[in-house]
C-alpha positions as CSV (number, residue, x, y, z in Angstrom):
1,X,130.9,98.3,209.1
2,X,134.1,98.7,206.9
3,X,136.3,97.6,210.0
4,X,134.2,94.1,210.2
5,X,134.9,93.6,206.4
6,X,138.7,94.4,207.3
7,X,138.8,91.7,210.3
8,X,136.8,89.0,207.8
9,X,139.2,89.6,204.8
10,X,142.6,89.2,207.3
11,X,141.2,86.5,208.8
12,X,140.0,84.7,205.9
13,X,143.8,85.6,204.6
14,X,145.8,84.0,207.7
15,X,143.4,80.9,207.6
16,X,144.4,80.4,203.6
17,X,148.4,80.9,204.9
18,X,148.5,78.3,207.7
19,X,147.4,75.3,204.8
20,X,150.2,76.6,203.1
21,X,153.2,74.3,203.0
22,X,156.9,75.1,202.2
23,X,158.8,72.3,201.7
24,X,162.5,73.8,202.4
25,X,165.2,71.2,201.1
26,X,169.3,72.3,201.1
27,X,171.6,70.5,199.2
28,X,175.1,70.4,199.3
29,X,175.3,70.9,195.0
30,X,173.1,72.7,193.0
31,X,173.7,69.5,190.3
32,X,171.3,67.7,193.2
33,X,168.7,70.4,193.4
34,X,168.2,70.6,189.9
35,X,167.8,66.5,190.2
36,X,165.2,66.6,192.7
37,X,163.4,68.9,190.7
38,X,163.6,67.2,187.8
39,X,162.7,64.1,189.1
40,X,159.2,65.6,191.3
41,X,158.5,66.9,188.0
42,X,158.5,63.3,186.3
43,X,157.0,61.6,188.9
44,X,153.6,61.4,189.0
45,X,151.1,61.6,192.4
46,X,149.2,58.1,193.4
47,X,147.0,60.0,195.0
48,X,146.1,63.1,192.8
49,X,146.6,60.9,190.0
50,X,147.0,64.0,187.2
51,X,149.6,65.9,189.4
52,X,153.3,65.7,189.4
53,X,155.0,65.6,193.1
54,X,156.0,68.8,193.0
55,X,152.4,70.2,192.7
56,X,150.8,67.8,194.7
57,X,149.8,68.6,198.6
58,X,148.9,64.9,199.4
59,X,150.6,63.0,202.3
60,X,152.1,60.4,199.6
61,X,153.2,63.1,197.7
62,X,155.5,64.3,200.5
63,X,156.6,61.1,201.9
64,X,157.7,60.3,197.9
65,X,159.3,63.9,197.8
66,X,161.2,62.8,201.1
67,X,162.1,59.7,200.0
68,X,163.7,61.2,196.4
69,X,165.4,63.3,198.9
70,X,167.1,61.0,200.7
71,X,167.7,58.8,197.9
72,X,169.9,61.9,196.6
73,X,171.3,62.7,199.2
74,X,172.5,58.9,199.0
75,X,174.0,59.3,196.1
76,X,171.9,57.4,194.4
77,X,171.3,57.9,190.1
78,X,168.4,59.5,188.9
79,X,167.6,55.7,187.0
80,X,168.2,54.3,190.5
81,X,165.6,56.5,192.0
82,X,163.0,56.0,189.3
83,X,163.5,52.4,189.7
84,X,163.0,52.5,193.3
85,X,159.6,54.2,192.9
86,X,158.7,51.9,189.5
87,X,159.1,48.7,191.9
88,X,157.3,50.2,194.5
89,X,154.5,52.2,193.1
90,X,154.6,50.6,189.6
91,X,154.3,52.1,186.2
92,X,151.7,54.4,186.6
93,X,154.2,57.0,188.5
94,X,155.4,57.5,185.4
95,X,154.1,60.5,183.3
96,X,156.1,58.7,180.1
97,X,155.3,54.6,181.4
98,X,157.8,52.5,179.2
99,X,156.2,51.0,175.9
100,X,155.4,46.9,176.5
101,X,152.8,44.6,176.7
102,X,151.1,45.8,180.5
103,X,151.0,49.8,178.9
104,X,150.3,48.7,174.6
105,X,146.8,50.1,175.4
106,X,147.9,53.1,177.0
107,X,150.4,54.0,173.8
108,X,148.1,52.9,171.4
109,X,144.4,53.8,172.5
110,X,144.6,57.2,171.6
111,X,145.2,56.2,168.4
112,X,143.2,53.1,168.2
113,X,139.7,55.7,169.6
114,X,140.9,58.0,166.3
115,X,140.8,55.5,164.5
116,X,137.5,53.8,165.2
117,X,135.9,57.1,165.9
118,X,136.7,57.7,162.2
119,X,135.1,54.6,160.7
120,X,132.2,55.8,162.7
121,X,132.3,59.2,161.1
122,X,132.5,58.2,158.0
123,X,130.3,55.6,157.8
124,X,127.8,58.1,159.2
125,X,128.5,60.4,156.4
126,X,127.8,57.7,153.8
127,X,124.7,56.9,155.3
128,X,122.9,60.3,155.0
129,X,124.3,60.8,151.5
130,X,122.5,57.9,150.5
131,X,119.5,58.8,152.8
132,X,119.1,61.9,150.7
133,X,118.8,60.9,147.2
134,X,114.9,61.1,146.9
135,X,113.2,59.4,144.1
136,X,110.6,61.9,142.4
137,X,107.8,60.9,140.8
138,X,106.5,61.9,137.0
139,X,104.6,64.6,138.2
140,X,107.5,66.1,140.3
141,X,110.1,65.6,137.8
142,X,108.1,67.2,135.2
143,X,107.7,69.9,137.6
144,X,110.5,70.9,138.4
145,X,111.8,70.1,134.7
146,X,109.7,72.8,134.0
147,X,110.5,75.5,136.7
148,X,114.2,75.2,135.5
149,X,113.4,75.9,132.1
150,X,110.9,78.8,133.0
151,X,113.8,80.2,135.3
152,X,116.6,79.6,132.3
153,X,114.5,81.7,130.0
154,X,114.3,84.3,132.4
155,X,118.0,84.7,132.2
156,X,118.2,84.3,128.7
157,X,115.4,87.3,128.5
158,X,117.3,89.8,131.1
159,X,120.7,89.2,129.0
């Protein structure tokens, strides 16, 4: 029975290792490594959306990762690259998209849903202190005008 276990656990191991991938890139300066890092790190995946190309498995993801490659290995800037890809894939391939008038709401919507969700808040808040202030009758106020006073006597009786 333990040997079965054994076979299951090393197969279910080499199944996990063959959808594995290792990307193996060599460039000719180290300056150029740390560039194509840097630049899979800022570029975001079309398809995963909320990855960066570096952590991203998708098919786009690598042909972009080969493409930044090559554009390197071109000699090509880092602005040149980012261009490329901006032109291609448009601003959303950005994790920092450039502030005008196509991304104001994505700048400014965090703030603006703070903002609203604020008024909300706090119009909510004045609502239910208004909602609480109960109007007593005679009866009630004399009431309780006279539990306070039984209750101060009390006090003045203990002291």
């Amino acid at each position: 029975m333990d040997m079965r276990i054994f076979i299951f656990l090393l197969l279910a191991l080499q199944l996990n290792m063959v959808n594995a991938r290792v990307e193996f890139r060599q460039f000719e300066q180290a300056e150029q490594e740390a560039r194509y890092n840097q630049l899979i790190d800022e570029l975001r995946c079309l398809v995963c959306q909320n990855q960066n190309l570096k952590g991203s498995n998708s098919d786009l993801a690598k042909d972009m990762r080969d493409k930044v490659y090559q554009m390197i290995s071109e000699g090509k800037s880092n602005q040149e690259i980012i261009d490329f890809m901006v032109a291609r894939y448009g601003d959303f391939v950005l994790y920092k998209p450039p502030f005008k008038s196509i991304t104001l709401l994505l700048w400014l919507g965090p703030l603006l849903f703070f903002i609203i969700a604020m008024i909300v808040l706090f119009r909510i808040i004045k609502q239910r202190s208004q909602s609480i202030s109960i109007e007593l009758s005679e009866t009630e106020h004399q009431r309780a005008q006279q539990l306070l006073n039984n209750t101060s006597l009390k006090k003045d009786d203990e002291s």
